[in-house]
FISEPA-331364 format. One line per field, with one value per residue (C-alpha): residue in three letters; x, y, z. Coordinates in steps of 0.05 Angstrom, whole numbers, plus 5000, padded with zeros to 4 digits. Layout:
N
r = ALA, ...
xx = X, ...
yy = Y, ...
zz = Z, ...
***
This chain:
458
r = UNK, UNK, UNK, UNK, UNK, UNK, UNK, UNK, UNK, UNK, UNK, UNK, UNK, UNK, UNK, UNK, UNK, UNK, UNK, UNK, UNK, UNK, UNK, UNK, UNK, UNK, UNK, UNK, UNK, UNK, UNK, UNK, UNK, UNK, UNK, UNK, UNK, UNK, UNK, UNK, UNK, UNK, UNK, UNK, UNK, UNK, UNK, UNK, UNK, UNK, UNK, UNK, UNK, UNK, UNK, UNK, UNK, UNK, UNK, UNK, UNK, UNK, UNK, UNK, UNK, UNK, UNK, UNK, UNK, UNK, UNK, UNK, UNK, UNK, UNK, UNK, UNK, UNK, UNK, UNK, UNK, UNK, UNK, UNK, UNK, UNK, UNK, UNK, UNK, UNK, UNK, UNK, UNK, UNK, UNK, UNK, UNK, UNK, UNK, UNK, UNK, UNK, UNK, UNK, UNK, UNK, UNK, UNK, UNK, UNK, UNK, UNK, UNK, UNK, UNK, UNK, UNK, UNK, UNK, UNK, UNK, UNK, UNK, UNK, UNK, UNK, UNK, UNK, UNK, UNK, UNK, UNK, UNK, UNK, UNK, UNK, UNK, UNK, UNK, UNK, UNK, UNK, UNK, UNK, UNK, UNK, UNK, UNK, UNK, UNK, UNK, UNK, UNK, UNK, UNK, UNK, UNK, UNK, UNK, UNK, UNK, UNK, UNK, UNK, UNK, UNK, UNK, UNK, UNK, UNK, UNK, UNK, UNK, UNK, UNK, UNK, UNK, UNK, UNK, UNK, UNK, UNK, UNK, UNK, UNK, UNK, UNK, UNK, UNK, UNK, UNK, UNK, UNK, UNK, UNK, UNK, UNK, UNK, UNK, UNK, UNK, UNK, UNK, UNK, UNK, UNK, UNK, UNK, UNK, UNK, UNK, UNK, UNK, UNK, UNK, UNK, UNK, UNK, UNK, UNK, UNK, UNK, UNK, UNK, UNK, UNK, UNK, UNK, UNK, UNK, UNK, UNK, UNK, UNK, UNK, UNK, UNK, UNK, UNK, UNK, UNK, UNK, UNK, UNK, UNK, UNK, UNK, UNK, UNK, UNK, UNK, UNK, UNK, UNK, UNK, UNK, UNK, UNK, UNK, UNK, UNK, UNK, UNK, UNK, UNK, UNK, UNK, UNK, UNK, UNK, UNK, UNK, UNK, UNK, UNK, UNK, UNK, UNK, UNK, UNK, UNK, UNK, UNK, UNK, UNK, UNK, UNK, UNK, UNK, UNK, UNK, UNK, UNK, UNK, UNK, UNK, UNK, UNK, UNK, UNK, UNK, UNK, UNK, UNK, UNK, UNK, UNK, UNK, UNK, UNK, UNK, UNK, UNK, UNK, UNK, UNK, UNK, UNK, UNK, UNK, UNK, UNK, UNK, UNK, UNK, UNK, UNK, UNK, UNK, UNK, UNK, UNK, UNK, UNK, UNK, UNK, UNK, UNK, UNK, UNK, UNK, UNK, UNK, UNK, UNK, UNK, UNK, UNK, UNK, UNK, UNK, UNK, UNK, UNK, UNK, UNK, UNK, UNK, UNK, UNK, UNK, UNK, UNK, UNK, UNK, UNK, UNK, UNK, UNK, UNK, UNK, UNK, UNK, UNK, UNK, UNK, UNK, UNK, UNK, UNK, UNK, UNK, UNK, UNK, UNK, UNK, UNK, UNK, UNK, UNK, UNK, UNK, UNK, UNK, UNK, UNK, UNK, UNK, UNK, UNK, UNK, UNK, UNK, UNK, UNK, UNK, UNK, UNK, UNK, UNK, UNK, UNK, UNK, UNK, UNK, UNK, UNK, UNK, UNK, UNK, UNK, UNK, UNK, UNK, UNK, UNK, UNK, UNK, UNK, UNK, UNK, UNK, UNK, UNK, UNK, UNK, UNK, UNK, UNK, UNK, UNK, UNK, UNK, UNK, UNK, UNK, UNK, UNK, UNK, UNK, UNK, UNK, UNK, UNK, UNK, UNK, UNK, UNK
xx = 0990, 0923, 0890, 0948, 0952, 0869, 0888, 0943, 0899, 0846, 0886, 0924, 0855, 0832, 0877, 0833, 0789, 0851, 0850, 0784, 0772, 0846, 0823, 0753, 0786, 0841, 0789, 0766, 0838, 0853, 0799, 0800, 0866, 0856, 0786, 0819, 0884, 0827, 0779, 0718, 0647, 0606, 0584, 0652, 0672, 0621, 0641, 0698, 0689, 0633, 0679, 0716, 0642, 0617, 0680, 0658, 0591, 0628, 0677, 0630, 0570, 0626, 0677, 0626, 0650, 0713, 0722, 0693, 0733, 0800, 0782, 0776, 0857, 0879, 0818, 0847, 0913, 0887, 0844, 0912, 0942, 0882, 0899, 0965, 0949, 0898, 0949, 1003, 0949, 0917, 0979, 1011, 1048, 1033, 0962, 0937, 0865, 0847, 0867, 0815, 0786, 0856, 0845, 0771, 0792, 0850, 0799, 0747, 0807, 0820, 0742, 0736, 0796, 0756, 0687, 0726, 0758, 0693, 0662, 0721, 0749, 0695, 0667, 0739, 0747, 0676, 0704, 0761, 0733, 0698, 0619, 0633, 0677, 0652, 0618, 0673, 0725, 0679, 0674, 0751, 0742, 0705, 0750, 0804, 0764, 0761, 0828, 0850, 0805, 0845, 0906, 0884, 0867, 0930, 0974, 0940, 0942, 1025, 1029, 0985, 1025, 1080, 1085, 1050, 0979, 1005, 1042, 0987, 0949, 0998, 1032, 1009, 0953, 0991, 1036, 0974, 0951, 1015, 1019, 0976, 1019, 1058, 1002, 0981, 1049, 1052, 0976, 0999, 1059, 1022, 0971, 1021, 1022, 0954, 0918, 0858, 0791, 0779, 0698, 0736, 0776, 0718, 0680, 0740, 0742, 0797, 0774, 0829, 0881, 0816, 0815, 0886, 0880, 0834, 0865, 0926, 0880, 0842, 0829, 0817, 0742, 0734, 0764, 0720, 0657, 0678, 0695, 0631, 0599, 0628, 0612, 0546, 0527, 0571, 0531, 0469, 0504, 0509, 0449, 0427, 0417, 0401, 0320, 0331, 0322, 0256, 0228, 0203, 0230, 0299, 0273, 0244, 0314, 0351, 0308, 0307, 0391, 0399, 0351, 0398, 0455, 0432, 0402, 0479, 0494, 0434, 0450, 0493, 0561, 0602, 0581, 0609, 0674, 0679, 0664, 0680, 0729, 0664, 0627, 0671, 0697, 0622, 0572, 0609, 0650, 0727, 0792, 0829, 0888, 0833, 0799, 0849, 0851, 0782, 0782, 0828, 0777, 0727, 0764, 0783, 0712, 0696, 0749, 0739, 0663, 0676, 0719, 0655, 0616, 0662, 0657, 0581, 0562, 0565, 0530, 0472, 0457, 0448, 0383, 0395, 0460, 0415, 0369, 0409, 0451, 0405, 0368, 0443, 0442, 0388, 0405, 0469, 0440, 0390, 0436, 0475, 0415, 0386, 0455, 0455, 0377, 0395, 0457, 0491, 0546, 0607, 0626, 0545, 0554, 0620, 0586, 0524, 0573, 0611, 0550, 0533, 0596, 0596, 0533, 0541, 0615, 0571, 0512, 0510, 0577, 0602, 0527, 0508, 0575, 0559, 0488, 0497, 0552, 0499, 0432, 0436, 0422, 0480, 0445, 0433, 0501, 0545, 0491, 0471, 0521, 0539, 0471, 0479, 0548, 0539, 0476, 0516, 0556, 0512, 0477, 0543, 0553, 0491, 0491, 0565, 0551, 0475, 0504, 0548, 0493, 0441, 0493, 0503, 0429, 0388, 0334, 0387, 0424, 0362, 0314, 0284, 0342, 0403, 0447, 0402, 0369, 0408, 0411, 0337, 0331, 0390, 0343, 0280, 0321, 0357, 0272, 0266, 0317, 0294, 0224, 0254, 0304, 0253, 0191, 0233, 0307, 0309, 0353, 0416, 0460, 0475, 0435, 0469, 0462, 0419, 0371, 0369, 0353, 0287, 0273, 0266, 0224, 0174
yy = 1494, 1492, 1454, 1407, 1387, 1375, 1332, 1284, 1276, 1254, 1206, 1185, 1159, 1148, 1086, 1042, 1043, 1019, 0957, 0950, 0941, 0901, 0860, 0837, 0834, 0784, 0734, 0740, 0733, 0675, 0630, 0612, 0570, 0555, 0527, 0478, 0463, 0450, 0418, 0459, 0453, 0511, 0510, 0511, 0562, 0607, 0602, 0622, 0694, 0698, 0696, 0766, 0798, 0770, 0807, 0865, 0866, 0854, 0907, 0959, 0945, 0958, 1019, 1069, 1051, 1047, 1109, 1150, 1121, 1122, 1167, 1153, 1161, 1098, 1070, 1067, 1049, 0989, 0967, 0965, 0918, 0875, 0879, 0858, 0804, 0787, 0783, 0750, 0685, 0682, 0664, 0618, 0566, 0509, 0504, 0437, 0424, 0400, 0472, 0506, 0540, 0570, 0610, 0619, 0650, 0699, 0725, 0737, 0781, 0822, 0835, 0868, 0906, 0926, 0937, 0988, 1028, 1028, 1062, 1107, 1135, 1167, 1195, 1224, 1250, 1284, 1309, 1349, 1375, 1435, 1445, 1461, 1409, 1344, 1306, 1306, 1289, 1233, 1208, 1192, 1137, 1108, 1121, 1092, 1016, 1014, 1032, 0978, 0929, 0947, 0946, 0879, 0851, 0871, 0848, 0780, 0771, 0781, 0741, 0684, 0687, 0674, 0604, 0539, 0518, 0475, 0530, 0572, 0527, 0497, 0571, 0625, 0637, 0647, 0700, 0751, 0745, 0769, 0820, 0863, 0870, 0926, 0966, 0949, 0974, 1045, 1052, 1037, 1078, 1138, 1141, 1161, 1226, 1248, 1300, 1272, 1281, 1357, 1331, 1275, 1340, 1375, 1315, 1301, 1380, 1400, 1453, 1491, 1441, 1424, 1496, 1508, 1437, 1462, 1529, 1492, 1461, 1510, 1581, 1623, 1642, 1571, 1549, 1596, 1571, 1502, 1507, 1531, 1472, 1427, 1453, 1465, 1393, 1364, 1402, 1372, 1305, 1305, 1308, 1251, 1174, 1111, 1124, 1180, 1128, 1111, 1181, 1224, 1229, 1187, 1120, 1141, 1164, 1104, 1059, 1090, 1096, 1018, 1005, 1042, 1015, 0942, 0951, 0978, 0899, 0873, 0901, 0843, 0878, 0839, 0776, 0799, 0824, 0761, 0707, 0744, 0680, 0637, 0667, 0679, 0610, 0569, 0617, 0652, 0603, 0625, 0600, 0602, 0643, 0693, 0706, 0743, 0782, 0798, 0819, 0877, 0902, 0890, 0940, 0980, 1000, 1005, 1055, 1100, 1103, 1117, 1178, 1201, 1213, 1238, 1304, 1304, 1285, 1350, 1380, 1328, 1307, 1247, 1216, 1229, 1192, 1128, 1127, 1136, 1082, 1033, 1034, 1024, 0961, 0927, 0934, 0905, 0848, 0843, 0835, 0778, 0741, 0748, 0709, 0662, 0639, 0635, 0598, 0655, 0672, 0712, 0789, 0807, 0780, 0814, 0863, 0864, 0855, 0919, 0954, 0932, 0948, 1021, 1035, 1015, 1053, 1115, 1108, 1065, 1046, 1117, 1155, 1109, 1127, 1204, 1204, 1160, 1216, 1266, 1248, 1232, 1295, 1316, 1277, 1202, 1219, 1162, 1119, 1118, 1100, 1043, 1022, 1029, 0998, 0947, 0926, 0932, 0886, 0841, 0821, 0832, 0770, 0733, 0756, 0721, 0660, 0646, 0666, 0595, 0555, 0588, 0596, 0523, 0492, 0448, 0509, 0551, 0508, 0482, 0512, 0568, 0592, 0565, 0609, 0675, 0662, 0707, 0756, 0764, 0767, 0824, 0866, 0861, 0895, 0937, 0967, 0969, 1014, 1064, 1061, 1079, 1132, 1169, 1162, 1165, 1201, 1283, 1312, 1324, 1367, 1444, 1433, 1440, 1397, 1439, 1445, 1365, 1360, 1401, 1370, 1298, 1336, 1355
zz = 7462, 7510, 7447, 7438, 7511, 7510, 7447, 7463, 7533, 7495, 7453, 7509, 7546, 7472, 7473, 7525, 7471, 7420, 7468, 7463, 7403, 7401, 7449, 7422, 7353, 7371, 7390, 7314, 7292, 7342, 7334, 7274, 7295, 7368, 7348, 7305, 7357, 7416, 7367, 7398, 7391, 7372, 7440, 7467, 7425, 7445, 7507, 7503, 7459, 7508, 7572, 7567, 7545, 7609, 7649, 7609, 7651, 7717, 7695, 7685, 7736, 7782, 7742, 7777, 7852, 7836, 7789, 7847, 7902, 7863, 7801, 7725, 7723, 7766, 7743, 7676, 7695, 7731, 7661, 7631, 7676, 7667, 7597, 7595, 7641, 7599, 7531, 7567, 7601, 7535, 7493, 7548, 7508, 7567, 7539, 7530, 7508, 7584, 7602, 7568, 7632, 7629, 7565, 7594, 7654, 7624, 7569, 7629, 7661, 7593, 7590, 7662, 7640, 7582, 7623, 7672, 7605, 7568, 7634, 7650, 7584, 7550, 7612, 7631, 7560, 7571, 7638, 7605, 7542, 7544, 7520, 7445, 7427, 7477, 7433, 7377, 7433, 7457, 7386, 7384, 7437, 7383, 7326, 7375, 7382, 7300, 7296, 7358, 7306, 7251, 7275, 7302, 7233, 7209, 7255, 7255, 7182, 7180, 7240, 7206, 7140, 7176, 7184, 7145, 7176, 7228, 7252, 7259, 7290, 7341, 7352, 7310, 7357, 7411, 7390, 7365, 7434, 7461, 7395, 7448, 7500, 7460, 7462, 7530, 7550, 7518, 7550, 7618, 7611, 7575, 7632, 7686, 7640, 7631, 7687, 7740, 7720, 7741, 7762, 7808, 7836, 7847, 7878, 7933, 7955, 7907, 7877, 7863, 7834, 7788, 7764, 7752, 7714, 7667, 7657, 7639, 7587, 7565, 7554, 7616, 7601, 7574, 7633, 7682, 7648, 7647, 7728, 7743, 7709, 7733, 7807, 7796, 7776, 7831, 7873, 7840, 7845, 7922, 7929, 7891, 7904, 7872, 7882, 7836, 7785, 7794, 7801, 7731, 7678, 7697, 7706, 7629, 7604, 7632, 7603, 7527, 7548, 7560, 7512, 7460, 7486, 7482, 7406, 7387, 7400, 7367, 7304, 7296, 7290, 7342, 7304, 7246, 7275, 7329, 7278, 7211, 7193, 7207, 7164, 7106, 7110, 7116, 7098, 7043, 7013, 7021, 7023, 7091, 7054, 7031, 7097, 7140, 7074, 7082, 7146, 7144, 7087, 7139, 7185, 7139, 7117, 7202, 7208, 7143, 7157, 7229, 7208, 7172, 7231, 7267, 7224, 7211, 7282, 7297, 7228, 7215, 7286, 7325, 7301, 7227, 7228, 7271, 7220, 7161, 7177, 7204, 7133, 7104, 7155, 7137, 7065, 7071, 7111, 7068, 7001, 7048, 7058, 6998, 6970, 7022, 7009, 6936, 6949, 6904, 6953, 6921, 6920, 6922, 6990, 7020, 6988, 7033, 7098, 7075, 7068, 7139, 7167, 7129, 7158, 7233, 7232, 7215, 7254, 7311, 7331, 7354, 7368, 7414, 7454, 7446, 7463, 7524, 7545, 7535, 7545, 7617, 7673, 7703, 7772, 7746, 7693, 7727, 7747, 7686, 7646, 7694, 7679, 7596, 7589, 7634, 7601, 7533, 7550, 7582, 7509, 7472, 7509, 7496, 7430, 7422, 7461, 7421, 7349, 7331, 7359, 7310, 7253, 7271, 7276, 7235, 7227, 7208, 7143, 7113, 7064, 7067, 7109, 7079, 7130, 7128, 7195, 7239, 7195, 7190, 7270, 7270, 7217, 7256, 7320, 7274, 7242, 7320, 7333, 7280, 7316, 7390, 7349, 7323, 7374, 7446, 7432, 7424, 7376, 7425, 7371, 7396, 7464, 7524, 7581, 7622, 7553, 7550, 7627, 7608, 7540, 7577, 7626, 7579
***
């Protein structure tokens, strides 16, 4: 029973990262259409996939205030109203193409809701799970934004074969926005469920309703042991401050951290899943009735890989899994450019993007969560992250705003190139990251926290 309640918590807190990846999904859904109905620019549009990545940085630069003044609970709940604000804005049906700040504005809202859950889930799910089993718990926040994406994909592509293309262009759009307000509503409901953080507990002088929390979780030697943690790095915590940062080694590990963090968007996967209609429509040469088609393959692939590492996390360690599938990256890159330059596009090239997609779901897209929850001392651990995610989403952002202007350039759809441009830049960060994985980042599998502390020491 103890193992089914630590479960369904972790699902439960699990599902901010549903709406996640929901949320930055629908864009890729959506645009396709409202880019048509406004009659954007690739500037304009852009912008506007840009906007909620840009709430994401204001969301998470300022989760860690707000998760220790309220706690990662209300924290939560308050990221799903944002989201559900953020659905409803989005899909108003009053939008006229003069109101384009409108849909601006409400995607900037969903984003901050997103920046605070990005912050506070996976560091509450760390929070509850014992030693053992944190870094598979902390991998199903992970699992949970492929699945949000998938869902996403899916739901889009009945809702867009649901009418003729003027009706997915006038209205279509519309309506997969507000497709995630049902599961902004069972998250906000579901929340008013789940336990406080027992570290919050500890942090505002309850001690004792922290440690009959986590007996009610766990097992009463796990819980003991767990208790004692927990107290023991509060007590660390206290004594901390921001000039912590710039004193040995954790200036060092923050900077290898956010320098991790931003790589995981300079891989070029939220291109791919923001303007995966773009690119099967002009760079690969499909129909519009085969490319919502083609997404849900896209996310299928994302999700099944993802499942993958979430059982070998554990077994082959961090950096193997990095490397591994930064090699499987560049491959699949490489195959897409290579199709592109030779003006050979076809099933060579969706090819190459699975391969991509396979490879990040493996590697990147859910280690980079677990390491970040890990590799931090127990001192700098929220600081830290604040730091990481908010520089995450910082280039997510620049990487979404810069990507249809060089998809779109002069450079870019001439020879040589022919299209293969920004694929080439993604591969060069993408050698990079396997050259700061296996020079700067220790081998975090079956070490404890207190081991990791004196590994970055040394």
């Amino acid at each position: 029973m103890k193992k089914n309640n630590l479960l369904l918590i972790t699902v439960i807190a699990s599902l901010g990262g549903l709406l996640f990846g929901y949320d930055t999904g629908v864009i890729n859904g959506t645009q396709f259409y409202f880019s048509k109905y406004f009659e954007l620019t690739d500037g304009m549009k852009g912008n506007i996939v840009s906007s909620a990545l840009y709430g994401c940085v204001f969301g998470a630069v300022f989760s860690g205030f707000v998760s220790g003044w309220i706690g990662r609970k209300k924290s939560l709940i308050i990221s799903a109203l944002l989201f559900t604000i953020s659905a409803w804005g989005s899909g108003l049906p009053s939008f006229l193409p003069e109101s384009l700040n409108l849909l601006i504005f409400f995607r900037f809202i969903g984003g901050v809701g997103i920046g605070v859950a990005s912050m506070n889930a996976p560091m509450y799910i760390a929070e509850i799970s014992p030693s053992a089993k944190r870094g598979k718990m902390v991998t199903f926040y992970q699992m949970a934004i492929v699945t949000g994406f998938f869902v996403v994909f899916l739901a889009t592509y009945l809702i867009g074969n649901s009418g003729d293309i003027a009706y997915r262009i006038a209205y279509g759009w519309r309506v997969m926005f507000w497709s995630e307000l049902i599961p902004c509503g069972l998250f906000l409901i579901l929340l008013f469920f789940v336990p406080k953080s027992p570290r919050w507990l500890v942090l505002k002088g309850r001690n004792e309703e922290a440690k009959e929390l986590l007996e009610k979780m766990h097992d009463a030697d796990v819980a003991a042991k767990e208790f004692n943690q927990i107290t023991e790095s509060v007590e660390k915590s206290e004594t901390s401050s921001l000039s912590s940062l710039i004193k040995k080694p954790f200036l060092f590990i923050v900077l290898v951290g956010t320098s991790l963090s931003v790589l995981q968007q300079f891989t070029g996967i939220n291109a791919v899943l923001y303007y995966g209609a773009d690119i099967f429509e002009k760079a690969l040469g499909f129909g519009e009735e085969d490319i919502l088609v083609q997404q849900i393959l896209l996310a299928g692939v994302n999700f099944g890989f993802t499942f993958l590492a979430m059982f070998t996390v554990d077994k082959w360690g961090r950096k193997p899994l990095i490397i591994a599938g930064s090699v499987g990256m560049i491959v699949g890159f490489g195959m897409l450019s290579f199709t592109l330059m030779t003006e050979t596009v076809g099933l060579l090239s969706l090819l190459g993007i699975l391969i991509f997609i396979g490879s990040f779901a493996m590697s990147m897209g859910p280690v980079v969560w677990v390491l970040l929850s890990e590799m931090f001392p127990n001192r700098i651990r929220g600081i830290g992250m604040s730091i990481a995610v908010a520089a995450q989403w910082l280039f997510n952002g620049i990487v979404a705003q810069t990507f249809p202007r060089v998809m779109g350039s002069e450079l870019n759809n001439s020879a040589p190139w022919n299209g293969s441009l920004p694929y080439f830049i993604f591969m060069g960060f993408i050698a990079f990251t396997i050259f700061l994985t296996m020079k700067f980042i220790p081998e975090t599998k079956g070490k404890s926290l207190e081991e990791l502390e004196n590994v970055w020491e040394h």
